[in-house]
DRENBA-159483 format. One record per residue: y negated, x negated, z negated of N, C-alpha, C in turn; residue in one letter. Coordinates in steps of 0.001 Angstrom, whole numbers, padded with zeros to 6 digits, always signed. Example, Ala and Ser with C-alpha at 12.3 -4.5 7.8 and 13.67 -1.06 7.14 Angstrom:
2
+005690-013190-007800+004500-012300-007800+003300-013200-007800A+002250-012850-007080+001060-013670-007140-000030-012900-007870S
***
This chain:
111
-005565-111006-078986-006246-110701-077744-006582-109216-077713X-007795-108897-077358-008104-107937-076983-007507-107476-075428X-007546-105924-075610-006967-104884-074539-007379-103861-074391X-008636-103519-073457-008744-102037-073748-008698-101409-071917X-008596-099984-072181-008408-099189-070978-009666-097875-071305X-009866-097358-070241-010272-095763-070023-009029-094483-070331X-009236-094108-070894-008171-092998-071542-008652-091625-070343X-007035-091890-069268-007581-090267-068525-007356-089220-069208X-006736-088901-070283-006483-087735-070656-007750-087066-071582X-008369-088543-071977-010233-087698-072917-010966-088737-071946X-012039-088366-070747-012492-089153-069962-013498-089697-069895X-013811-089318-071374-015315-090215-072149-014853-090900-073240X-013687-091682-073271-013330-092442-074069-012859-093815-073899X-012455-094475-074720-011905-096136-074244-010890-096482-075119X-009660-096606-074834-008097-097380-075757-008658-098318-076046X-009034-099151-077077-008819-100603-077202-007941-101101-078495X-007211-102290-078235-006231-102917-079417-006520-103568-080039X-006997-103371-081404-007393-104324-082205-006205-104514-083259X-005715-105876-083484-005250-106346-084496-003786-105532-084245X-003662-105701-082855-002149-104692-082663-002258-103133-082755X-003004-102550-083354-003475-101204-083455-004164-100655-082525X-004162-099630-082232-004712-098978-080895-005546-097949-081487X-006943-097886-080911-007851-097152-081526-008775-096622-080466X-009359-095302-080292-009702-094110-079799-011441-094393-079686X-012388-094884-078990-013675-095211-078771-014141-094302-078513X-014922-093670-078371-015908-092767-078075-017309-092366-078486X-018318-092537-077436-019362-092590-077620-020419-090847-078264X-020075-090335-078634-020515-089096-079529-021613-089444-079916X-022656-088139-079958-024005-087874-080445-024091-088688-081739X-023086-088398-082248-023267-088811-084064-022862-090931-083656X-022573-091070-082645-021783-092490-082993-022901-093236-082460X-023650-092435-081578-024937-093127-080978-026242-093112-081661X-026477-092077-082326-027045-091697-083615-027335-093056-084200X-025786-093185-085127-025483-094352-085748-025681-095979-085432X-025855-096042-084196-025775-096890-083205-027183-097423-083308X-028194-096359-083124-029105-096731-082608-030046-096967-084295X-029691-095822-084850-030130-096457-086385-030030-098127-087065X-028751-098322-087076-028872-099632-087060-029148-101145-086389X-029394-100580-085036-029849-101432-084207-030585-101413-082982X-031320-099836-082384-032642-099925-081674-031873-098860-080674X-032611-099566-079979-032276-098381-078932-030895-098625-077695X-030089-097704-077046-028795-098026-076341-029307-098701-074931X-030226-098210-074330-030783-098649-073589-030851-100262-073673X-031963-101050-074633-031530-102540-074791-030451-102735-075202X-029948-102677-075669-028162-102944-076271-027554-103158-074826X-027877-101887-073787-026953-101912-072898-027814-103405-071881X-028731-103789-071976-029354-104352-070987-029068-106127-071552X-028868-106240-073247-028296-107097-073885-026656-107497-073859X-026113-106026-073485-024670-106388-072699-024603-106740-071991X-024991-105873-070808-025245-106792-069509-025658-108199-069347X-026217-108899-070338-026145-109896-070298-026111-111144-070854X-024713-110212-071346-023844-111340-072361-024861-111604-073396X-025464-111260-074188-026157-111924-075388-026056-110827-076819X-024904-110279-076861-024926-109662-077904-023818-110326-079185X-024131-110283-080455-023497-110846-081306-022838-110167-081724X-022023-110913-083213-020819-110266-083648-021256-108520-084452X-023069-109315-084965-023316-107225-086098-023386-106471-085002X-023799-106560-083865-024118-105529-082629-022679-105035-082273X-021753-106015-082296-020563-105573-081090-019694-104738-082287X-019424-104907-083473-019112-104582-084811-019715-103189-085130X-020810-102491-085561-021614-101738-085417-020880-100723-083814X-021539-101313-082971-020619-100514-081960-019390-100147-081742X-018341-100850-082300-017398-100509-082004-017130-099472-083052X-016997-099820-084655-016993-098761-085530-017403-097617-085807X-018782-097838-085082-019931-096531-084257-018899-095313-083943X-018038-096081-083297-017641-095309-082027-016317-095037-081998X-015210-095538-083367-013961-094854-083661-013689-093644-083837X-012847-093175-083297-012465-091592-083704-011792-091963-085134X-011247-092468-085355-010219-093120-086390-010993-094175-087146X-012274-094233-088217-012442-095268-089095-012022-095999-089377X-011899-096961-089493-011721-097911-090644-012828-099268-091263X-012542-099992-092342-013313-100383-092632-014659-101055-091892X-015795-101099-092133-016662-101724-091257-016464-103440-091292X-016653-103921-092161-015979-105446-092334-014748-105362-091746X-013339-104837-091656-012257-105172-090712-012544-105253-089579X-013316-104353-089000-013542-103936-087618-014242-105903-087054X-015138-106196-088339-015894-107194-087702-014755-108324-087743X-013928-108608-088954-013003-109575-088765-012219-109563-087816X-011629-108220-087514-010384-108234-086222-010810-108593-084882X-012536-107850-084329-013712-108608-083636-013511-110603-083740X-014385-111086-084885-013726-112394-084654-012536-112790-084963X-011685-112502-085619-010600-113322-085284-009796-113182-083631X-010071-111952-082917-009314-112288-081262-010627-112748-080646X-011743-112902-080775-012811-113606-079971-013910-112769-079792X-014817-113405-080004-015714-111830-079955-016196-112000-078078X-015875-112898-077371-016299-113219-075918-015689-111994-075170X-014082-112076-076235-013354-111185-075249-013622-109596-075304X-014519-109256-076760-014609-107706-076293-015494-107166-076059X-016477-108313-075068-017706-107920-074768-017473-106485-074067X-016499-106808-072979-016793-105880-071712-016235-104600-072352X-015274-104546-073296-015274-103101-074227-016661-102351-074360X-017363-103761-075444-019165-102892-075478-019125-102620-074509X-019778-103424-073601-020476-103046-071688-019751-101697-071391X-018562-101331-071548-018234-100678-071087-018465-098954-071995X-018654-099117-073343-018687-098109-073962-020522-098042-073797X-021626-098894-074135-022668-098365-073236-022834-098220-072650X-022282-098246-071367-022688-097638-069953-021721-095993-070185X-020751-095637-070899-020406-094264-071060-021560-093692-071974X-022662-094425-072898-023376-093603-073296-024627-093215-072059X-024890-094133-071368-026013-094261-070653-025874-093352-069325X-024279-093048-068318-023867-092266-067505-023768-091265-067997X-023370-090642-069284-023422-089396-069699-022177-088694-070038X-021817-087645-070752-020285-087317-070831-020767-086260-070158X-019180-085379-069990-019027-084811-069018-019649-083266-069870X-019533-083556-070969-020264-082084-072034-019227-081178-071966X-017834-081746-072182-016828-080405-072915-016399-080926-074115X-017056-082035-074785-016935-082489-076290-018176-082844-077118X-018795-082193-076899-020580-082461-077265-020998-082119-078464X-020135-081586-079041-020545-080885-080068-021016-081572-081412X-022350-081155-082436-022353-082264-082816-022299-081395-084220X-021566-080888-084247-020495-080252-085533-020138-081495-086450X
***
């Protein structure tokens, strides 16, 4: 089962548990970059979250997009389906709408 939270201590970020492991989301210039290279623009993505119609390369892609902490791109998609991919929609939904509201710009850097 998926689990994720808003992290108050970095407040443009998202906890989520994959595969028992706890991993650091964040939507960064470079992760949206990446994001949008392989699959269009955040804007539809986010409008495709919203309504429920995004698949396993989109939600996969995004999430790995968006690790502070890598790991493989194929794990990311297996650990995705094997707890359900229904259940981590609202993770996406929730990490595009932090690209689309904006960060707060004291981690912007695209060093």
């Amino acid at each position: 089962m998926f689990d994720h939270r808003h992290d108050i201590a970095f407040k443009n970020s998202i906890i989520v548990t994959l595969g028992g492991e706890e991993y650091r989301l964040k939507p960064t210039f470079q992760a949206i970059m990446d994001i949008e290279d392989r699959l269009g623009s955040i804007i539809a993505l986010a409008v495709k979250a919203s309504e429920g119609n995004m698949g396993l390369k989109e939600m996969t892609v995004i999430i790995w997009a968006t690790m502070e902490q890598k790991i493989n791109f194929e794990q990311v998609g297996n650990l995705l389906l094997s707890g359900g991919i229904v259940k981590i929609s609202p993770t996406v939904r929730d990490l595009l709408t932090l690209c689309l509201v904006g960060l707060d710009g004291s981690e912007n850097s695209t060093d």
